[in-house]
Wavefront OBJ file of the C-alpha trace (Angstrom):
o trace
v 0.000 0.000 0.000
v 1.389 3.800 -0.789
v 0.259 6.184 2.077
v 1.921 9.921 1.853
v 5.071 10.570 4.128
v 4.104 11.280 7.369
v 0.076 10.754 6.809
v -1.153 9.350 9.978
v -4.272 9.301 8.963
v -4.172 7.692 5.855
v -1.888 4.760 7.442
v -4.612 4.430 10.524
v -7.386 3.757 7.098
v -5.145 1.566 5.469
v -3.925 -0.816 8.704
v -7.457 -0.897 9.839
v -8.785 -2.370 6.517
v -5.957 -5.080 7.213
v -7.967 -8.096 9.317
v -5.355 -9.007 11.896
v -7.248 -11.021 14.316
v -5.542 -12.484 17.047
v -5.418 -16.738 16.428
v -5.029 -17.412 19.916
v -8.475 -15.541 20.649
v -10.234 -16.463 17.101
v -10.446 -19.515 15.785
v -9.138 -19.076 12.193
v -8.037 -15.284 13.249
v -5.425 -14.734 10.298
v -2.978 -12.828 12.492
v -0.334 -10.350 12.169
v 1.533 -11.451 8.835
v -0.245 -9.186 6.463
v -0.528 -6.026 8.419
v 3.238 -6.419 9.843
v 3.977 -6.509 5.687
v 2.073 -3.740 4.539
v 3.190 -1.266 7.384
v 6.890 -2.864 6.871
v 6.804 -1.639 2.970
v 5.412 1.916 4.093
v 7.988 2.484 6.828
v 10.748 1.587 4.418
v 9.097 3.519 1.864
v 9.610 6.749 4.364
v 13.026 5.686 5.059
v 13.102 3.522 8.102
v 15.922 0.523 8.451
v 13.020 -1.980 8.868
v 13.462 -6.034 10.448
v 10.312 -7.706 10.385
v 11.038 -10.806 12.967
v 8.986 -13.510 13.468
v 8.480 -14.189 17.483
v 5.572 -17.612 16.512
v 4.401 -18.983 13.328
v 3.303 -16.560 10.962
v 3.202 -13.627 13.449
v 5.793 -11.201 13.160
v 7.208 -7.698 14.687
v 8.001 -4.777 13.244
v 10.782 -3.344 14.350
v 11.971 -0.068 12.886
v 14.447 2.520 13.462
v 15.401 6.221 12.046
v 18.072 8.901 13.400
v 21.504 8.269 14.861
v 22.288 5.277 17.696
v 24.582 7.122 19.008
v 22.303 9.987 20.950
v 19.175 9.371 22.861
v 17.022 6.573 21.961
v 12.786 7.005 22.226
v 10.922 3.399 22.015
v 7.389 4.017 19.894
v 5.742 0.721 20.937
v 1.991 -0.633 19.866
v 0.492 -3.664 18.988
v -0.740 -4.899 15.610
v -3.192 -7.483 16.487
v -6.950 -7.105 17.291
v -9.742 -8.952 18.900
v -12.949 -10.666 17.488
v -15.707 -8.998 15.824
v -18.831 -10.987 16.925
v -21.852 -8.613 16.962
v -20.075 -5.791 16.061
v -22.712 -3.047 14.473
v -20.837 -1.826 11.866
v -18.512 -3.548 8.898
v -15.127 -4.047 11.011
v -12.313 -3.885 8.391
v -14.154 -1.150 5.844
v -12.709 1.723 7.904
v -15.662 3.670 6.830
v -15.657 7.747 8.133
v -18.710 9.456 9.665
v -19.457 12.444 11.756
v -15.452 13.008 12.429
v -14.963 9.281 13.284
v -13.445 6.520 11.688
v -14.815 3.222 12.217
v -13.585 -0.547 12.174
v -12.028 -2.914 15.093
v -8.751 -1.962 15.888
v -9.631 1.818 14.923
v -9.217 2.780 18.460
v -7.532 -0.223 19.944
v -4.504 0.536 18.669
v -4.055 0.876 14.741
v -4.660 5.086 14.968
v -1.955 4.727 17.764
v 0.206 2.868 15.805
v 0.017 5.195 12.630
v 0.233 8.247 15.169
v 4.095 6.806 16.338
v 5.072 6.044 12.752
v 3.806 9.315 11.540
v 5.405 10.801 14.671
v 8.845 9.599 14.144
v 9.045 10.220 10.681
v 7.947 13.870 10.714
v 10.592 14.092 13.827
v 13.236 12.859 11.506
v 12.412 15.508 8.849
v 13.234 17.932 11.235
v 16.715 16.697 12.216
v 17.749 14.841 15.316
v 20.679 13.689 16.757
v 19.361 10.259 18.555
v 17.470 7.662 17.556
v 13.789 6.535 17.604
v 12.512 3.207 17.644
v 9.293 2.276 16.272
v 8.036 -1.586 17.642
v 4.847 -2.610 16.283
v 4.046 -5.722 18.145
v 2.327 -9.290 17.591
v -0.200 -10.574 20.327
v -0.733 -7.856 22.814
v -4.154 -8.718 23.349
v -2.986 -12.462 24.356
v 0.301 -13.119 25.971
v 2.190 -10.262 24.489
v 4.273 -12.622 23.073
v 5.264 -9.684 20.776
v 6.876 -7.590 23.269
v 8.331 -10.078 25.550
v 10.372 -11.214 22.378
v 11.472 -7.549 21.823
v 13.208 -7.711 25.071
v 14.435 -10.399 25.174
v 16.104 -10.229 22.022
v 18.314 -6.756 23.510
v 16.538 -3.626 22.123
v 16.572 -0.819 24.949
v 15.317 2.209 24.860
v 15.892 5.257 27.387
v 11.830 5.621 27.274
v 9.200 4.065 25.887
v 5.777 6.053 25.034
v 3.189 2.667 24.278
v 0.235 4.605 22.038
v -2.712 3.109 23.613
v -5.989 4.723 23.270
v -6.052 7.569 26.277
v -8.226 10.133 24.832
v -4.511 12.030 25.124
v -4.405 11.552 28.685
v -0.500 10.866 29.809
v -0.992 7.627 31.719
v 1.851 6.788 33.808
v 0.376 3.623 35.687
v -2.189 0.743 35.181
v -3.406 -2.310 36.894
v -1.746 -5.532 36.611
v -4.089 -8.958 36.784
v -4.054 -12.384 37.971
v -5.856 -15.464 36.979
v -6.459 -18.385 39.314
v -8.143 -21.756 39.694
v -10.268 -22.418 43.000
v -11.170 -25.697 42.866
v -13.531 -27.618 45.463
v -13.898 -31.666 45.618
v -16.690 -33.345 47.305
v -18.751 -36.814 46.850
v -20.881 -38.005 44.816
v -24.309 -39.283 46.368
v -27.526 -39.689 45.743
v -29.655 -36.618 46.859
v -31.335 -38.321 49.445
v -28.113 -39.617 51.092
v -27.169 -36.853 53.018
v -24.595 -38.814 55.272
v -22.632 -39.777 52.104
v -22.394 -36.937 49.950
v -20.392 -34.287 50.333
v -21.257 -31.453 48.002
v -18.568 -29.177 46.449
v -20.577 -26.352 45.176
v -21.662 -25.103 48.743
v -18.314 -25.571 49.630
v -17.590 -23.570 46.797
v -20.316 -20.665 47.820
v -18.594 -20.249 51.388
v -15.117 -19.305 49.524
v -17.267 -17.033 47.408
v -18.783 -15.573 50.738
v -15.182 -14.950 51.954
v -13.822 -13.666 48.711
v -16.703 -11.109 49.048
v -15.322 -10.559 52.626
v -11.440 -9.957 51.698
v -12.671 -7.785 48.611
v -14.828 -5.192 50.953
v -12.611 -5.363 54.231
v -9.691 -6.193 52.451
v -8.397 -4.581 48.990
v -10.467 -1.722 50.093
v -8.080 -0.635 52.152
v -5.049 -0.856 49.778
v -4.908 2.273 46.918
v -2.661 3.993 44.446
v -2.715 7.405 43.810
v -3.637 7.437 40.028
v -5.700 3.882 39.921
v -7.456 3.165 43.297
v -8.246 0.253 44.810
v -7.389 -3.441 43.943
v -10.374 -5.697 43.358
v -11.412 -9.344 42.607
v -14.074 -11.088 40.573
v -15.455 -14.563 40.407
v -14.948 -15.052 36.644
v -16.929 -18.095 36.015
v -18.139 -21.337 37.701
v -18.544 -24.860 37.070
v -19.858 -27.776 38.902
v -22.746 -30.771 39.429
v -23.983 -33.334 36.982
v -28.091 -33.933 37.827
v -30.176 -32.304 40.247
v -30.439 -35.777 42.101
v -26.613 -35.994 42.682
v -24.389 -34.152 45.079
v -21.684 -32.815 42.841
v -18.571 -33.899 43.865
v -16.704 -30.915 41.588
v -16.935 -27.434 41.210
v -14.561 -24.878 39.588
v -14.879 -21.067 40.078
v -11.952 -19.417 38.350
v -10.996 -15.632 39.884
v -9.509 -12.801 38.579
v -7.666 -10.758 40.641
v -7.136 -6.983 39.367
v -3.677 -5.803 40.751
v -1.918 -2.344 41.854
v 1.639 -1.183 41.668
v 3.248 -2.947 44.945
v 0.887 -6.218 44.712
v 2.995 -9.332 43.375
v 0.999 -12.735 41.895
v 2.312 -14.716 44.439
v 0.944 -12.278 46.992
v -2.116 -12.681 45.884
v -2.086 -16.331 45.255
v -0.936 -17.129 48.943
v -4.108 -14.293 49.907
v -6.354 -16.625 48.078
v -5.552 -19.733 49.748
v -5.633 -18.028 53.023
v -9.456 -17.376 52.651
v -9.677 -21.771 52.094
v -8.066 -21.802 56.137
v -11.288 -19.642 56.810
v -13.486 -21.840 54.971
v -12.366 -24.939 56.637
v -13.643 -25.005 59.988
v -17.219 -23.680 58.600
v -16.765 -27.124 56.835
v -15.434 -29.229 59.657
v -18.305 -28.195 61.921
v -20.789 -29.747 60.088
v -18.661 -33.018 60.322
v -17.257 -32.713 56.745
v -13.803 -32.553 54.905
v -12.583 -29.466 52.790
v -10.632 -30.654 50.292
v -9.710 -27.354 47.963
v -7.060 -25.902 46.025
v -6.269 -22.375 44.445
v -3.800 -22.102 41.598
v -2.306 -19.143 39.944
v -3.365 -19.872 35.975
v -1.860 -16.994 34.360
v -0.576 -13.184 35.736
v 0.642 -10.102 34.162
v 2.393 -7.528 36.784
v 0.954 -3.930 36.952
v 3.328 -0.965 35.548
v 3.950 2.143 37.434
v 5.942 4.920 36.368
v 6.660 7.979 38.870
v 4.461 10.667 37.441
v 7.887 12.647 38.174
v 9.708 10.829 35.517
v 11.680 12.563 33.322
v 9.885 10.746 30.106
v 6.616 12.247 32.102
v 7.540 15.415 32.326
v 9.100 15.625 28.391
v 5.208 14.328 27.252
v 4.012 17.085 29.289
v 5.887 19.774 27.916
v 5.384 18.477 24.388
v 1.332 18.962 25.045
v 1.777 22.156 26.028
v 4.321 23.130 23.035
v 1.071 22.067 20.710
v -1.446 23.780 23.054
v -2.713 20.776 24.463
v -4.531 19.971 27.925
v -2.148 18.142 30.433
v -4.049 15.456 31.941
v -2.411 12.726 33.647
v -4.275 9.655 35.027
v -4.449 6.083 35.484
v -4.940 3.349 32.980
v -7.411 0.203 34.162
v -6.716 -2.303 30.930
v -3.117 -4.061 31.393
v -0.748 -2.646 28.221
v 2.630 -3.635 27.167
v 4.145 -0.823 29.090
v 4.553 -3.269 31.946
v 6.661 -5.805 30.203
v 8.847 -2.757 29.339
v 8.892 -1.213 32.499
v 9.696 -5.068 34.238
v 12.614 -4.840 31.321
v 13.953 -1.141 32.819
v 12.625 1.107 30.041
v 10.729 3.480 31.346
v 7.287 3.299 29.485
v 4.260 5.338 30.057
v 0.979 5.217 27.830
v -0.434 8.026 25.700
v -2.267 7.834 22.360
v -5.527 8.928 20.399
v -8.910 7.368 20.972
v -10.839 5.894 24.531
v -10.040 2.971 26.253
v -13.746 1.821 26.462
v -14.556 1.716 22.733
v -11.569 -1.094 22.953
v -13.076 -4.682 22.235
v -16.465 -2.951 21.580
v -19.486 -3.302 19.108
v -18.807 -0.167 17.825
v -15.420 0.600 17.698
v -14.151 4.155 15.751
v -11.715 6.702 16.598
v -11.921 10.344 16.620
v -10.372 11.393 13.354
v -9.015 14.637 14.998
v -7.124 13.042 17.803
v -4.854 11.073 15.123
v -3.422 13.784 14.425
v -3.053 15.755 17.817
v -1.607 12.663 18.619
v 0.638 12.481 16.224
v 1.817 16.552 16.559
v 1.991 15.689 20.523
v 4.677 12.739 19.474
v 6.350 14.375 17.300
v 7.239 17.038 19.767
v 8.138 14.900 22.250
v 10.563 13.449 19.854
v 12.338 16.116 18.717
v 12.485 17.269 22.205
v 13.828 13.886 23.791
v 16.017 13.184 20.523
v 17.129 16.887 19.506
v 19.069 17.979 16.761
v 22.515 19.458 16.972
v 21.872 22.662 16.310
v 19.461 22.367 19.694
l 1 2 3 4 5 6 7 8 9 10 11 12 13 14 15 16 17 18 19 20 21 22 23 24 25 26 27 28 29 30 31 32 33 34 35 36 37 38 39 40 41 42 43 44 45 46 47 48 49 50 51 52 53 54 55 56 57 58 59 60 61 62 63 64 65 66 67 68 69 70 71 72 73 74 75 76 77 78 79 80 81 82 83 84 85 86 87 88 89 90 91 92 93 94 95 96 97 98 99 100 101 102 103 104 105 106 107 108 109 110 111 112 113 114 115 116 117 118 119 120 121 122 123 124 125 126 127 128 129 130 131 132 133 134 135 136 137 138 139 140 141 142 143 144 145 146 147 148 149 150 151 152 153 154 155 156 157 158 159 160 161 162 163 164 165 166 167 168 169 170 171 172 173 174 175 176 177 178 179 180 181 182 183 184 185 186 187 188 189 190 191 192 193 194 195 196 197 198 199 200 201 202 203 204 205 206 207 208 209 210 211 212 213 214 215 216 217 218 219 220 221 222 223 224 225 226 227 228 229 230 231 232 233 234 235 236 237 238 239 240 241 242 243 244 245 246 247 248 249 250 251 252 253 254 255 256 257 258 259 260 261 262 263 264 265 266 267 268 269 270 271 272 273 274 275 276 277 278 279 280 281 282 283 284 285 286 287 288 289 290 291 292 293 294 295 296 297 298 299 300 301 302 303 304 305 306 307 308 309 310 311 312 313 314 315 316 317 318 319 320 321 322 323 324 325 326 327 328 329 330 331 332 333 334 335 336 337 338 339 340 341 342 343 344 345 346 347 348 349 350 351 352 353 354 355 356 357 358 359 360 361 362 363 364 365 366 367 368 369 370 371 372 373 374 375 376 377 378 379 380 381 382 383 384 385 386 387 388 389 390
């Protein structure tokens, strides 16, 4: 695809008309391969020294650099792949326009923040700098940021990181970090009439779910960070019982756990389990055996970056320089900014669009704010990376 020098909003139509479904969340989703291509031959085309790497089959980075190595070094970092589009009430990959706002999945969530970076860095370029900008645009984000993990490990550091997710251009310094977990709850199988024999799982089950209700309003209510709030937790889902004549000798209720800066998995894995010792003698008293277990399933650690910073306070001047509203706040969803920050680059998140048209049935961006976004970059930029003359 051709898209002018510098157009951000051009490149934000022509990435979002690329389907890039995430396989691990769709069955049959196609992936990353075709938009990594198309926005690899466009950066190249505007001059970038472009690698596209492949981190798992048929799902590649982008990884693209302009300006000097040997000054300061900004990391652009988004993520290429999108979500499903069940009941979604508009086409998702025409990137149709209307009323100021263009439409399709992955509009907001993160293709306009993507095109804003490249756009960014380019124009920054054109004006002469004497470091170097990297541009990362990442497979599997919405997943197990598979994408980003492999960028780090692989060596490529950055002195700051700005991660373009949607933030209605809102510097967001922090977000919430999540774990997943298994609480699972074995009784016996009976008959229903034979009470003395059965032992049944799911109200064993419903007294965790009482105490989980407990340690979430006596609890993580009294834990808080400054930009995100409290901590909280959630029964996800649950799963038990085979007839209504049968005491079910199973039931699964699997948790998530919604983290703040300071909070580790384990932490909260070992605060889970705790709330079984407080189940147990409920159980015991009524001459039955609590047999239970909670398992960490999957965690991603929250990111925090001192609103101090100096990458903070660079973004900050660059909104004024374009006469832009400083706004800093906290970010709920989990970004790639954390596996940065775990990696000691210093990321914060700022980009066009809002957070809760992400994943959504109707999913556009403001037009407008693709290119504030991308004058608010480029700023920062040329102010992080500046030319000699400067």
């Amino acid at each position: 695809m051709t898209v002018a020098r510098g157009d951000a909003v051009a490149l934000t139509r022509e990435l979002v008309r690329i389907d890039s479904r995430n396989p691990s969340l769709v069955s049959g989703g196609p992936g990353e391969a075709a938009v990594a291509r198309a926005l690899a031959d466009v950066l190249r085309a505007w001059g970038f020294r472009v690698d596209v790497v492949e981190v798992a089959p048929g799902r590649p980075n982008v990884i693209a650099r302009v300006g000097n190595s040997g000054g300061r070094t900004l990391m652009f970092n988004g993520h290429l792949d999108v979500v499903g589009v069940e009941g979604m009430v508009h086409p998702p990959f025409h990137a149709a326009e209307a009323d100021g706002r263009l439409y399709g999945r992955g509009s907001c969530d993160m293709k306009a923040g993507v095109a804003a970076m490249c756009a960014a860095a380019v124009r920054a370029i054109d004006a002469g700098l004497a470091g170097e900008i990297i541009v990362a645009a990442v497979a599997d984000e919405e997943f197990e940021s598979i994408g980003t993990r492999a960028l780090v490990e692989s060596g490529v550091r950055a002195e700051a990181a700005i991660v373009t997710e949607p933030t209605g251009l809102a510097i967001m310094p922090s977000h919430l970090g999540f774990v997943w977990a298994d609480a699972e709850f074995r009784g016996r199988a009976a008959h229903g009439s034979r009470w003395e024999l059965g032992v049944d799982a799911i109200r064993h089950a419903g007294l965790f779910l009482a105490e989980l209700d407990r340690y979430d309003a006596e609890v993580l209510s009294t834990r808080s960070h400054v930009l995100l709030g409290r901590p909280s937790v959630h029964a996800s889902t649950i799963e038990g019982g085979s007839g209504m004549s049968t005491y079910p000798d199973r039931c699964l209720v699997r948790l998530e756990r919604r983290t703040i800066p300071g909070e580790t998995p384990d932490q909260v894995v070992s605060e889970l389990r705790a709330l079984l010792d407080c189940v147990r003698p409920m159980v015991e008293r009524r001459g039955k055996a609590l047999t239970a277990t909670v398992e960490r399933t999957f965690a991603q650690e929250p990111s925090d970056v001192a609103i101090d910073a100096p990458v903070v306070g660079a973004l900050e001047r660059a909104l004024r320089e374009v006469g832009e509203t400083v706004r800093i706040e906290g970010m709920t969803a989990w970004t790639d900014a954390a596996v940065l920050n775990a990696a000691g680059i210093p990321a914060i998140c700022f980009g066009p669009g809002d957070i809760s048209l992400a994943h959504a049935a109707e999913e556009y961006v403001p037009i407008d704010e693709i290119e504030r976004a991308t004058r608010v970059l480029t700023a920062l930029a040329q102010s992080w990376c500046p030319g000699a003359n400067e």
